[in-house]
NUMIZA-234399 format. One record per atom (N, C-alpha, C): x, y, z; residue in three letters; residue number from 1; atom name; chain. Coordinates in steps of 0.02 Angstrom, whole numbers. Layout:
N
u, v, w, res, n, atom, chain
X, Y, Z, ALA, NUM, CA, A $
...
//
This chain:
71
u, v, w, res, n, atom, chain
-2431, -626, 1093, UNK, 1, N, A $
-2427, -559, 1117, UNK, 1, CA, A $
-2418, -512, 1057, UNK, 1, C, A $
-2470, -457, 1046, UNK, 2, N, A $
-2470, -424, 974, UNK, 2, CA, A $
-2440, -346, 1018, UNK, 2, C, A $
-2396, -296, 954, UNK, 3, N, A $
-2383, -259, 994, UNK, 3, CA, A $
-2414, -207, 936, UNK, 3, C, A $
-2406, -161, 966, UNK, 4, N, A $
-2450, -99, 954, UNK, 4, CA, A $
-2412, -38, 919, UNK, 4, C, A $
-2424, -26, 841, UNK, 5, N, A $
-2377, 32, 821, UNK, 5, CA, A $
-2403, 103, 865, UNK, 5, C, A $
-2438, 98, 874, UNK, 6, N, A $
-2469, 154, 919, UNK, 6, CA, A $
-2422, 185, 984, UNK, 6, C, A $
-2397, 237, 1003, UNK, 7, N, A $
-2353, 261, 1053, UNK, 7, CA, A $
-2414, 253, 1124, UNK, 7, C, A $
-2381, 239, 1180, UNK, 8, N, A $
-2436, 241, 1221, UNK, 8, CA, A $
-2433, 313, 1255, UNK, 8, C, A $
-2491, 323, 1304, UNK, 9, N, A $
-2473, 404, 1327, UNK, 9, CA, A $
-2429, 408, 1370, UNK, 9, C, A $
-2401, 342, 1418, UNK, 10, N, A $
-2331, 355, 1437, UNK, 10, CA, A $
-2261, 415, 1399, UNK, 10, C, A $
-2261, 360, 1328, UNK, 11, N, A $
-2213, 385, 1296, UNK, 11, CA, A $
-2221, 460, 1260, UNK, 11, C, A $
-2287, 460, 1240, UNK, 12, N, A $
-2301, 559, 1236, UNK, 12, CA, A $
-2313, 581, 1270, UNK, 12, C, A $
-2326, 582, 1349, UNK, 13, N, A $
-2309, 601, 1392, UNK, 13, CA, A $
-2240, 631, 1422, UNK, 13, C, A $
-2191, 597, 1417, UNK, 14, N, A $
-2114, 577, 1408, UNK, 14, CA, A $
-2101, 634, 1353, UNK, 14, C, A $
-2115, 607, 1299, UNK, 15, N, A $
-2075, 644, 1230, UNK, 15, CA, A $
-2112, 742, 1232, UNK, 15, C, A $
-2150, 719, 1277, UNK, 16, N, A $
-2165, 813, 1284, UNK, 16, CA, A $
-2149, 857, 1347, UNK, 16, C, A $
-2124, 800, 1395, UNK, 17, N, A $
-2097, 832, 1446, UNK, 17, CA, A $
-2009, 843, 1410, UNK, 17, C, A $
-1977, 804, 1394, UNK, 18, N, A $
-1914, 827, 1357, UNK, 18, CA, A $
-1914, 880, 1308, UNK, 18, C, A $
-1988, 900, 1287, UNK, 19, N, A $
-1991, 957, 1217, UNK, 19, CA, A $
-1979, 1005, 1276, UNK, 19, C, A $
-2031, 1028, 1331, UNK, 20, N, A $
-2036, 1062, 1364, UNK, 20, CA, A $
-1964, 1099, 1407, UNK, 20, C, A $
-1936, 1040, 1436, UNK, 21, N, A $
-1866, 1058, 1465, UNK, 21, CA, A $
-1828, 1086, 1412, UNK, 21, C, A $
-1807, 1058, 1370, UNK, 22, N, A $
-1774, 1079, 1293, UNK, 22, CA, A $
-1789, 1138, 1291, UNK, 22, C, A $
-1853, 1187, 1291, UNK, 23, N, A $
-1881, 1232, 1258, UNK, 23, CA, A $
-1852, 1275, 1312, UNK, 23, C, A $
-1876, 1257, 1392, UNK, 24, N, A $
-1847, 1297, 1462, UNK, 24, CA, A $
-1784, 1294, 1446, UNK, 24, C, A $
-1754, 1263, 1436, UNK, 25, N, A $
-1666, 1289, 1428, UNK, 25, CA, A $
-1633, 1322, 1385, UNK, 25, C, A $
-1672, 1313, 1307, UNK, 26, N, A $
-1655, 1363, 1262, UNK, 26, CA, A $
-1654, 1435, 1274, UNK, 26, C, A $
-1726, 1435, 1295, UNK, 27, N, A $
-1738, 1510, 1341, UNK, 27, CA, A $
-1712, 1519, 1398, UNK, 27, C, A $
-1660, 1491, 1434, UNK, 28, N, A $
-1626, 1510, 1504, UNK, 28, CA, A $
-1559, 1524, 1475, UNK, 28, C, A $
-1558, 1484, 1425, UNK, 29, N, A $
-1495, 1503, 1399, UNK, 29, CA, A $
-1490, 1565, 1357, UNK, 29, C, A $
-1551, 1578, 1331, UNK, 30, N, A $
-1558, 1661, 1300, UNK, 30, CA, A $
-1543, 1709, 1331, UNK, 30, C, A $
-1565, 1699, 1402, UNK, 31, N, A $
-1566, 1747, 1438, UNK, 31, CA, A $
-1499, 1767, 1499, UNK, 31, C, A $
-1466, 1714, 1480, UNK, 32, N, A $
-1388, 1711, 1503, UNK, 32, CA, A $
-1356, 1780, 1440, UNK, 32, C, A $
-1357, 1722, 1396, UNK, 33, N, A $
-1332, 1781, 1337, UNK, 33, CA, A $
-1327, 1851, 1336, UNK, 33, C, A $
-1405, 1853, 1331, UNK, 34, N, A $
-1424, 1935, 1316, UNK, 34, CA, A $
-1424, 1994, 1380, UNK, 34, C, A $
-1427, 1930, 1444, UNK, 35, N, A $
-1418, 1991, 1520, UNK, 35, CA, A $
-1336, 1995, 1504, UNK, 35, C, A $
-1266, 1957, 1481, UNK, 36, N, A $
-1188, 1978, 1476, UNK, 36, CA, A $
-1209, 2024, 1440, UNK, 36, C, A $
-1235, 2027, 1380, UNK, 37, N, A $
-1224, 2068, 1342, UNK, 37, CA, A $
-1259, 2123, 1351, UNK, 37, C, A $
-1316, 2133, 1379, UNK, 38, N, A $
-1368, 2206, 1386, UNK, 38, CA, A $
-1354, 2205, 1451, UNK, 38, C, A $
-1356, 2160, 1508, UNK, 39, N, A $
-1334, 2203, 1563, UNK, 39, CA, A $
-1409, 2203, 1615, UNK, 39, C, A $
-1458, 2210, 1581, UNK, 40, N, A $
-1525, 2190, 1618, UNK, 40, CA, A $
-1567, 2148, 1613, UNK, 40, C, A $
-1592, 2137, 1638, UNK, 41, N, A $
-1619, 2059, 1632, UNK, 41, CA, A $
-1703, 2058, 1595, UNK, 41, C, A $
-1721, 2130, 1597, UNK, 42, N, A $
-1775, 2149, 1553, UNK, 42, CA, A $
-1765, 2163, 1495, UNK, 42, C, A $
-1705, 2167, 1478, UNK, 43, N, A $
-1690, 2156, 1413, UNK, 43, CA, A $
-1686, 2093, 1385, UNK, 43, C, A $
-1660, 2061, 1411, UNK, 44, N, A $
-1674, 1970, 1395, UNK, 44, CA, A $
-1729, 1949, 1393, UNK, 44, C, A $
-1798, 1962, 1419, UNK, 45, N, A $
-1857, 1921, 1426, UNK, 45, CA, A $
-1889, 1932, 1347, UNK, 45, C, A $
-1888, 1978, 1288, UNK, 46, N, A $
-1911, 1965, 1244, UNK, 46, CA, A $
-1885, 1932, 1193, UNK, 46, C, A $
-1801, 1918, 1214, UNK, 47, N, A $
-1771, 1871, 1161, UNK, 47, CA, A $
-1795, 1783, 1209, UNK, 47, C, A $
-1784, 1769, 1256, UNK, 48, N, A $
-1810, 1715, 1299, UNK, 48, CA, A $
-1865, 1687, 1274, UNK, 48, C, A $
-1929, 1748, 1260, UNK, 49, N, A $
-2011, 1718, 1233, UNK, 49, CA, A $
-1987, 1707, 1180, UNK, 49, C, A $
-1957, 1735, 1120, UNK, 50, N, A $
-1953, 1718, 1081, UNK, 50, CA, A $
-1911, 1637, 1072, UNK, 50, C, A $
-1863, 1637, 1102, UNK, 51, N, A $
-1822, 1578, 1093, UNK, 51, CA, A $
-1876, 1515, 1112, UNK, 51, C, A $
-1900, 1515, 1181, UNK, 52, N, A $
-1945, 1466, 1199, UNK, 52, CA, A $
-2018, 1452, 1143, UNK, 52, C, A $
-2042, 1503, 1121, UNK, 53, N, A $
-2078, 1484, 1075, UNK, 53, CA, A $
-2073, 1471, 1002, UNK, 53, C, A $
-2017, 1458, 984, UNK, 54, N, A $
-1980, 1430, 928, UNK, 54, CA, A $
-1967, 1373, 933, UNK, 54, C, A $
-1952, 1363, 1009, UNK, 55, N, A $
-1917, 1279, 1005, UNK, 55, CA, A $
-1980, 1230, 1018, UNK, 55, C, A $
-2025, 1273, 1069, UNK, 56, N, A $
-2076, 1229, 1068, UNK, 56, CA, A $
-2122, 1218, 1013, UNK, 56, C, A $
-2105, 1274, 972, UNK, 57, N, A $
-2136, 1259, 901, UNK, 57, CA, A $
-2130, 1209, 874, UNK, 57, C, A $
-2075, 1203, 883, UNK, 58, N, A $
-2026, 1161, 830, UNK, 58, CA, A $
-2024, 1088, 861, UNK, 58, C, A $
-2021, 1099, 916, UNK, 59, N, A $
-2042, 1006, 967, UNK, 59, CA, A $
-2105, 993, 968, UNK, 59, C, A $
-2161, 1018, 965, UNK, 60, N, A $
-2224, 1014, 947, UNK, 60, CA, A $
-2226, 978, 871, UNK, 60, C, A $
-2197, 1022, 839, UNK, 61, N, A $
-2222, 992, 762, UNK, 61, CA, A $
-2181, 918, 730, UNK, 61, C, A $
-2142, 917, 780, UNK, 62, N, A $
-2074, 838, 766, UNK, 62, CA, A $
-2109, 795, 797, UNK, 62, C, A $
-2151, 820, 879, UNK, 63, N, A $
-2174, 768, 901, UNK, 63, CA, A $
-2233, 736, 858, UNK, 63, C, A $
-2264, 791, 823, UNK, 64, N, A $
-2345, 781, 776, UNK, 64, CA, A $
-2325, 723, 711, UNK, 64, C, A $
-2267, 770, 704, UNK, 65, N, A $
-2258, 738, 624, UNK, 65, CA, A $
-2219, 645, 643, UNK, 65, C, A $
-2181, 617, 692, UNK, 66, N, A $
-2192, 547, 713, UNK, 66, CA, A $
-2251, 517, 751, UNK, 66, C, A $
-2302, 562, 758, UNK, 67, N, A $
-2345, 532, 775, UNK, 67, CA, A $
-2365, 515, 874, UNK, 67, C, A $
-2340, 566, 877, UNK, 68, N, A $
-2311, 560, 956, UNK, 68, CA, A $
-2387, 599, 981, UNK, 68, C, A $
-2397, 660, 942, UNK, 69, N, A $
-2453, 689, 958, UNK, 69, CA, A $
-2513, 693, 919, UNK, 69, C, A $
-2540, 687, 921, UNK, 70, N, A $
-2633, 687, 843, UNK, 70, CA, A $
-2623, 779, 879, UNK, 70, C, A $
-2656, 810, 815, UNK, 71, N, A $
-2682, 865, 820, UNK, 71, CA, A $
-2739, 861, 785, UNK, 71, C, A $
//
């Protein structure tokens, strides 16, 4: 039985649904923050995009660079 260094798409499947949640919570949690502190909740949605697209940046390129994703 030979095994395979190769990730199967199970597991990047997996490792990008956890980037994804990760990324949704960073940004839910932005937007906790910034509605105590501003008070409206349209004030939170441009720190939120921003937060979510940082993290998914950033889980995108961790997943690329082990090999989880080919680009």
């Amino acid at each position: 039985m030979s095994s395979s260094s190769q990730p199967t798409a199970a597991v990047a499947g997996l490792a990008l649904t956890v980037a994804v949640l990760l990324s949704l919570t960073a940004a839910l949690l932005a937007v906790i923050v910034r509605t105590s502190t501003a008070g409206r909740l349209t004030d939170a949605l441009p720190a939120a995009a921003a937060v979510f697209s940082a993290t998914m940046g950033l889980s995108l390129a961790g997943l690329a660079g082990v090999g989880l994703l080919r680009s």
